[in-house]
MIFI-454476 format. One record per residue (C-alpha): residue in three letters; x negated, y negated, z. Coordinates in steps of 0.5 Angstrom, whole numbers, padded with zeros to 4 digits, always signed. Layout:
<nuzas>
AlaXYZ...
</nuzas>
This chain:
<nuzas>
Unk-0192+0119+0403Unk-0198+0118+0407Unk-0201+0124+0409Unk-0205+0126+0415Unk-0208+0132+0417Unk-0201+0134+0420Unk-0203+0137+0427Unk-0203+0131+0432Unk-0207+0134+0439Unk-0204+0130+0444Unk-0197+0134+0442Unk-0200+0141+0440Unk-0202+0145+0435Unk-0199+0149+0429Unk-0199+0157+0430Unk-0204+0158+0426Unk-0208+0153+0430Unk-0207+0157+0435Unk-0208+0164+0433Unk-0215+0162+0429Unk-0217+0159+0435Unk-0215+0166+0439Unk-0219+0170+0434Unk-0225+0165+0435Unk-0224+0166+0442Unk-0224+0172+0442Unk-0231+0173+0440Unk-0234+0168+0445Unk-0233+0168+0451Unk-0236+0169+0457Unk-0236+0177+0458Unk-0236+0178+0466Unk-0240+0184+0469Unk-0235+0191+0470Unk-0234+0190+0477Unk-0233+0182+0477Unk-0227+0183+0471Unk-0220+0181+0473Unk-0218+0177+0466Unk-0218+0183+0462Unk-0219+0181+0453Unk-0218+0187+0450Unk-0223+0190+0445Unk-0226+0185+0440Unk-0228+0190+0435Unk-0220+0191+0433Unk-0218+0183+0432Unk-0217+0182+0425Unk-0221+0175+0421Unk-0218+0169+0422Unk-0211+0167+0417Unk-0212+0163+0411Unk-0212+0156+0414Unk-0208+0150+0409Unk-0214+0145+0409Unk-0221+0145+0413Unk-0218+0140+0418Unk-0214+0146+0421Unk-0221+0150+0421Unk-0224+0145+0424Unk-0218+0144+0430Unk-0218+0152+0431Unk-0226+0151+0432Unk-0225+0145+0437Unk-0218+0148+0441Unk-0224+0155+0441Unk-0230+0152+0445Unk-0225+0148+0449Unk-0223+0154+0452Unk-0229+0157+0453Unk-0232+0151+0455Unk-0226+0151+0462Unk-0225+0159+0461Unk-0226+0160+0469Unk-0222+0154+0471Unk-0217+0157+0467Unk-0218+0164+0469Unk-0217+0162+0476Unk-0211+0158+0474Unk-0207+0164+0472Unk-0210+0169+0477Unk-0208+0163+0482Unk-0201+0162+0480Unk-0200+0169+0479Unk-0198+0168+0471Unk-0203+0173+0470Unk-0203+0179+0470Unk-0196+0181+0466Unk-0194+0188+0462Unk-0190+0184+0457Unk-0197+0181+0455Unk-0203+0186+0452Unk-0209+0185+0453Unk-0211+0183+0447Unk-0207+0177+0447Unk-0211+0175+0453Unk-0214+0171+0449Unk-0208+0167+0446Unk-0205+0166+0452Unk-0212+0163+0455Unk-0213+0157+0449Unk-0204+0156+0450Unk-0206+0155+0456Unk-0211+0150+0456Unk-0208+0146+0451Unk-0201+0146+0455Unk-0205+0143+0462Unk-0209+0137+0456Unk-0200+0136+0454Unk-0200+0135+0461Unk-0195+0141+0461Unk-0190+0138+0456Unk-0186+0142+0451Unk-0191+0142+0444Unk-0188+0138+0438Unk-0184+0142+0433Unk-0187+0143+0426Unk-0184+0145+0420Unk-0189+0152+0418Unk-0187+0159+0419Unk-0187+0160+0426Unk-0192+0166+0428Unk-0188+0171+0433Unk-0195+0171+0438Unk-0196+0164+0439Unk-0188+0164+0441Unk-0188+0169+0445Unk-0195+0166+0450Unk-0192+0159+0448Unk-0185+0160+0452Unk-0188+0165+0457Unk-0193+0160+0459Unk-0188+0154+0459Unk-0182+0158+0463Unk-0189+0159+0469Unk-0191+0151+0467Unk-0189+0148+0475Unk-0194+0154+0478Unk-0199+0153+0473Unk-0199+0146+0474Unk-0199+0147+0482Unk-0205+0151+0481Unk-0209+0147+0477Unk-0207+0141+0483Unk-0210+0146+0488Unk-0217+0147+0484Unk-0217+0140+0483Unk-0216+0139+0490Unk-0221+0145+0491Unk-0227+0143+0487Unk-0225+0135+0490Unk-0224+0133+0483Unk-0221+0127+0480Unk-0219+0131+0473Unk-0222+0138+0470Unk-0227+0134+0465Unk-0231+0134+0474Unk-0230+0141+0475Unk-0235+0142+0469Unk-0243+0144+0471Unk-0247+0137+0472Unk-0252+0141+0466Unk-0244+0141+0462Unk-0242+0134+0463Unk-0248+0131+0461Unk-0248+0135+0454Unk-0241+0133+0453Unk-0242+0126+0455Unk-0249+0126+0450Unk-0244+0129+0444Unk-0239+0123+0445Unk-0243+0117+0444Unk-0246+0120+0438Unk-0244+0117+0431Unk-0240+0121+0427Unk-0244+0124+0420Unk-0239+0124+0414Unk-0241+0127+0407Unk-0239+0124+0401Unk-0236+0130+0397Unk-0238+0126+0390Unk-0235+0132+0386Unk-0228+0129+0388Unk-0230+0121+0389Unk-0235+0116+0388Unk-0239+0113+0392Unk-0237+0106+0390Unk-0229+0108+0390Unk-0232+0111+0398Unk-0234+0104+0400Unk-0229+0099+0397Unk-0224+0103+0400Unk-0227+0102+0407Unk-0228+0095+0405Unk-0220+0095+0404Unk-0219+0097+0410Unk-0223+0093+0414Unk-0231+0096+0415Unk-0236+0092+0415Unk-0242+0095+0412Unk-0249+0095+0417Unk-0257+0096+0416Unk-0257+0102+0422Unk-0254+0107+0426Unk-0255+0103+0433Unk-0251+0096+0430Unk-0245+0101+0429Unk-0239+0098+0433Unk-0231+0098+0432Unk-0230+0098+0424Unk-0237+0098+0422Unk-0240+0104+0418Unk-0248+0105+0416Unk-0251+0110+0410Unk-0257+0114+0412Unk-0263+0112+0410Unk-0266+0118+0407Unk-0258+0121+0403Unk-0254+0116+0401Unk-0248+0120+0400Unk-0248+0120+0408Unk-0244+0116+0412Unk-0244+0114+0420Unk-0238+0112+0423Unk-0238+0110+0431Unk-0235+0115+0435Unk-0229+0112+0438Unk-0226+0112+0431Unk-0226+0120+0430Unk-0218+0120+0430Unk-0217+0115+0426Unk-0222+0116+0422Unk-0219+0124+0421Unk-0213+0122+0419Unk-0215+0117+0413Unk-0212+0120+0406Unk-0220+0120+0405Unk-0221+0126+0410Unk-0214+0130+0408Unk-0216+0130+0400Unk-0224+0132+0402Unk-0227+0126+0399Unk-0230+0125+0406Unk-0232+0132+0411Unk-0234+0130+0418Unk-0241+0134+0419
</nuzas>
């Protein structure tokens, strides 16, 4: 049976994503002076550290769902004081935070229902998911209205002019991958990427499509164009750890 790292992001993610993704969030936002505060977090010295993840993929998706979130933590703010979604008593402060990375992930599903996964489910998580679901018309009716508003085609726009540049520099960089030769060679590393249709180039500016480059200085470091990023991730290579994006 083909494994994959099991977590597709277009279809959402499994609870534990969500909660780490919470905790780590939880740490990071963007704290608003006292008399400007309308969303309220919580105390961040009572959260409790992050759940044993099954692989580092799933680490890494809680990172990645984490910064997303704080990247669009005002427009998503405004999305729930506007759609009247928040504040509510059933939702403690300190859920805040789950409720605000479920809600990013839930406007990117273009407010579809999440994929089932076979885990244990975890209680937080199906709370926030069926209130924020049970709400998903008005809150798709006020990211229209801040859309309209900030004359937007889609939220990547609404960002800061200083943002955007930063995420459309870190989209075009190649990605960087270690070998981990404590579980497979290099030789074995290349030849199954051969199998698989990458051509081998001399430098990091003749990547393209399936093409990879080793650096010159560690040759147990490998560079992929970053389109494949995706693709790539979901290989048996990445799932068994013999290759680890950096």
């Amino acid at each position: 049976q083909k494994r994959t790292m099991a977590v597709i992001e277009k279809n959402g993610y499994h609870d534990s994503v969500y909660i780490n993704a919470a905790k780590i969030f939880q740490g990071i936002h963007t704290k608003k002076l006292k008399d400007r505060i309308l969303v309220r977090y919580g105390d961040a010295s009572l959260s409790s550290p992050l759940l044993t993840v099954k692989s580092q993929p799933f680490l890494r998706l809680s990172y990645e769902l984490a910064f997303n979130a704080l990247k669009y933590q005002d427009l998503l703010e405004e999305i729930l004081l506007d759609s009247c979604v928040y504040p509510c008593h059933s939702i403690p402060d300190e859920l805040t935070s789950l409720l605000v990375v479920m809600l990013y992930d839930l406007q990117e599903r273009k407010f579809q229902a999440r994929e089932i996964f076979e885990e244990e489910p975890v209680a937080e998580v199906q709370k926030i998911e069926h209130y924020l679901y049970s709400f998903r018309t008005k809150l798709a009716a006020a990211l229209a209205r801040c859309r309209i508003k900030h004359d937007a085609l889609s939220i990547e726009y609404i960002l800061p002019e200083a943002i955007r540049k930063q995420v459309q520099r870190a989209s075009a960089l190649p990605l960087c991958v270690w070998i981990n030769t404590l579980k497979i060679s290099l030789q074995d590393v290349f030849g199954d990427l051969k199998k698989r249709g990458f051509t081998r180039v001399e430098s990091v500016s003749d990547l393209d499509h399936y093409t990879y480059c080793i650096d010159q200085h560690c040759n147990d470091v490998v560079f992929f164009p970053s389109s494949l990023k995706e693709e790539l991730l979901n290989l048996d290579l990445f799932a068994d750890c013999k290759l680890l994006l950096q």
